[in-house]
VMD Tcl script that draws the C-alpha trace (Angstrom):
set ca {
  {-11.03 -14.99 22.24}
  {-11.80 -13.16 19.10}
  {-11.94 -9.59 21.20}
  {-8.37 -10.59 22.42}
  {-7.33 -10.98 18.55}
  {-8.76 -8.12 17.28}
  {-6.99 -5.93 20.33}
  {-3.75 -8.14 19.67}
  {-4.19 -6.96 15.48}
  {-4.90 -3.45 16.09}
  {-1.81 -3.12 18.59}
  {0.54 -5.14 16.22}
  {0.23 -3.58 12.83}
  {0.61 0.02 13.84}
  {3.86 -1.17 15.36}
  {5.05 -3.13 12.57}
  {4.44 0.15 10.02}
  {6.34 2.51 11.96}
  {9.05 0.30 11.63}
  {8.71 -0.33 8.14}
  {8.14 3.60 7.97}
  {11.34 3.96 10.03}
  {13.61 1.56 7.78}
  {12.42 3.22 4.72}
  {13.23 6.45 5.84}
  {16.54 5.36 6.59}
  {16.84 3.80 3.28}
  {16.68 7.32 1.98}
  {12.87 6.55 0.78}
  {10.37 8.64 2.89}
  {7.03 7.97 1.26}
  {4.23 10.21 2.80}
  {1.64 6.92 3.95}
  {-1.33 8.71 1.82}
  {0.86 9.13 -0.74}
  {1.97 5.67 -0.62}
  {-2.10 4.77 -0.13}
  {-2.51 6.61 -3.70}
  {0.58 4.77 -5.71}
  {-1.20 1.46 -4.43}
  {-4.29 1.97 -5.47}
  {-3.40 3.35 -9.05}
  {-1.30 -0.12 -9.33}
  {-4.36 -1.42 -9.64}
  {-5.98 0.97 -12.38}
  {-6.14 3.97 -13.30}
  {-8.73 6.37 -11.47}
  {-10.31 9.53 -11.09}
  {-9.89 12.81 -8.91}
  {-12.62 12.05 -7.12}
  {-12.36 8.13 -6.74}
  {-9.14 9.20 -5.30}
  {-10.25 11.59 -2.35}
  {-13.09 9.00 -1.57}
  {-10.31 5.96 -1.24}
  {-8.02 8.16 0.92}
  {-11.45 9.76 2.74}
  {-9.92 13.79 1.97}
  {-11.13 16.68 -0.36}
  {-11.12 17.28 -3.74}
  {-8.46 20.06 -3.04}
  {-6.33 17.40 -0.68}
  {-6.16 14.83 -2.96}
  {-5.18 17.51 -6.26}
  {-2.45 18.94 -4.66}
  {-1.08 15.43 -3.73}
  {-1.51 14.22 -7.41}
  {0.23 17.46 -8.44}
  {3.35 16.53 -6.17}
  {3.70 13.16 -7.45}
  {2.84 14.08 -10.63}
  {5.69 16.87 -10.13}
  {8.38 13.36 -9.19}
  {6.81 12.38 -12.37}
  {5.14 9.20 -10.95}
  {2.07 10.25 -11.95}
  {0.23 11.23 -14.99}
  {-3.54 12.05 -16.37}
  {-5.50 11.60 -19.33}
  {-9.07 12.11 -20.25}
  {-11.23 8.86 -20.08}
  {-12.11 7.42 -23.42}
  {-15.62 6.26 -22.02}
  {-16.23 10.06 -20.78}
  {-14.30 12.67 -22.05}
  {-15.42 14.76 -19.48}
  {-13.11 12.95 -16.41}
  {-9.30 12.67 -16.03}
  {-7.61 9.59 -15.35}
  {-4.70 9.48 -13.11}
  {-2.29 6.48 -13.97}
  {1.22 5.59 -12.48}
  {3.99 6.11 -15.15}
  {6.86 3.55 -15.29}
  {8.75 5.71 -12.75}
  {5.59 5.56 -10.26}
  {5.63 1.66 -10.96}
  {9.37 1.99 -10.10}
  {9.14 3.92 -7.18}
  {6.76 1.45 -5.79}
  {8.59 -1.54 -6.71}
  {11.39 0.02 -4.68}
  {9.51 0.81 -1.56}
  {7.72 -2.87 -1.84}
  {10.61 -4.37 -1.78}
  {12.56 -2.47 0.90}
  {10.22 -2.97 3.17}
  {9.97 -6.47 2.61}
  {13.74 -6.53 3.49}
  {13.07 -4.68 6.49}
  {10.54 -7.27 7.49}
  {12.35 -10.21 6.25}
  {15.22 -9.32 8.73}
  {12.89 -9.59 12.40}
  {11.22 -12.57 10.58}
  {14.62 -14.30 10.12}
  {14.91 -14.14 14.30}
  {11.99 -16.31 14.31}
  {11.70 -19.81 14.70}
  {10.60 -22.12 11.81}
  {7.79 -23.36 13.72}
  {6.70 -20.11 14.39}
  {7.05 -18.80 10.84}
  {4.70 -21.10 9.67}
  {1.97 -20.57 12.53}
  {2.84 -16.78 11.57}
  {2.12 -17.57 7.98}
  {-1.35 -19.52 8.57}
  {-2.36 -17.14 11.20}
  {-1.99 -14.15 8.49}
  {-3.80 -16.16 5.95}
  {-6.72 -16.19 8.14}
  {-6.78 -12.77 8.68}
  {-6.35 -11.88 4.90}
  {-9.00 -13.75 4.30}
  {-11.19 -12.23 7.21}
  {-10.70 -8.43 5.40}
  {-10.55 -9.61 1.97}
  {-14.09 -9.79 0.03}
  {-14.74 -13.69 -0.88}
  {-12.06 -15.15 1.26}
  {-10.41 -16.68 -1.63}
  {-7.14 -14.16 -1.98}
  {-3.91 -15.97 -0.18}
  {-0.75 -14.02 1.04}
  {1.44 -12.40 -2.14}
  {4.96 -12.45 -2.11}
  {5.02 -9.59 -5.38}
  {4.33 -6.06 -5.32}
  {0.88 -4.54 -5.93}
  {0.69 -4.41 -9.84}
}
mol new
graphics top color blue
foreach p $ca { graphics top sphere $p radius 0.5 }
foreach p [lrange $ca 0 end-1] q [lrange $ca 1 end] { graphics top cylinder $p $q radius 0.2 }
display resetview
């Protein structure tokens, strides 16, 4: 049983992000996914260089020229680290935040719409079913579903 879930995960969500993918792009929003993987993760806080190309498992060299492109759309800027002024600190800048308020939400609408097909009943097996496996890849197992953006 759990071999059949873990096929039935790994052959659902790749499906469900090209579509999201697909709907963004035709939203006029065409985020490359690591560069999408690097706005989420500065939501959280702000990071290094090299905290950066070890979340997104690329070089030093891969992960600066991406910085320098967003930082280019001006989503992105840096700023030494008052614990060690040695390292730079990459933070979103209210346009990155933007930016990835926008794409949060459009995708959400492009969800939204093939949820709305579903049955009630079915939305909220859907719903506990994707509790469980939040809690399955989430450290602690206390985090439930969010309905905001990453912050």
């Amino acid at each position: 049983m759990q071999r059949r879930a873990a096929e039935a995960i790994l052959h659902t969500i790749p499906g469900v992000m090209r579509t999201i993918a697909a709907d963004l792009r035709r939203g006029g929003i065409a985020p490359v996914p690591a560069h999408l993987g690097i706005l989420i993760a500065l939501a959280e806080r702000p990071r290094s260089l090299s905290e950066l190309a070890d979340l997104q498992a690329v070089s030093l060299p891969t992960m600066s020229s991406s910085i320098h492109r967003l930082a280019a759309k001006g989503w992105l800027c840096s700023e030494r680290d008052p614990e060690d002024r040695r390292r730079l600190l990459i933070h979103l800048t209210e346009a990155g935040r933007a930016v990835l308020c926008e794409i949060y939400q459009r995708a959400q609408e492009a969800v939204l719409e093939r949820v709305k097909a579903l049955p009630p009943e079915a939305c909220a097996q859907l719903l506990e079913s994707l509790r469980w496996l939040q809690q399955a890849f989430h450290t602690g197992g206390s985090e439930t579903p969010s309905d905001s953006p990453p912050e």
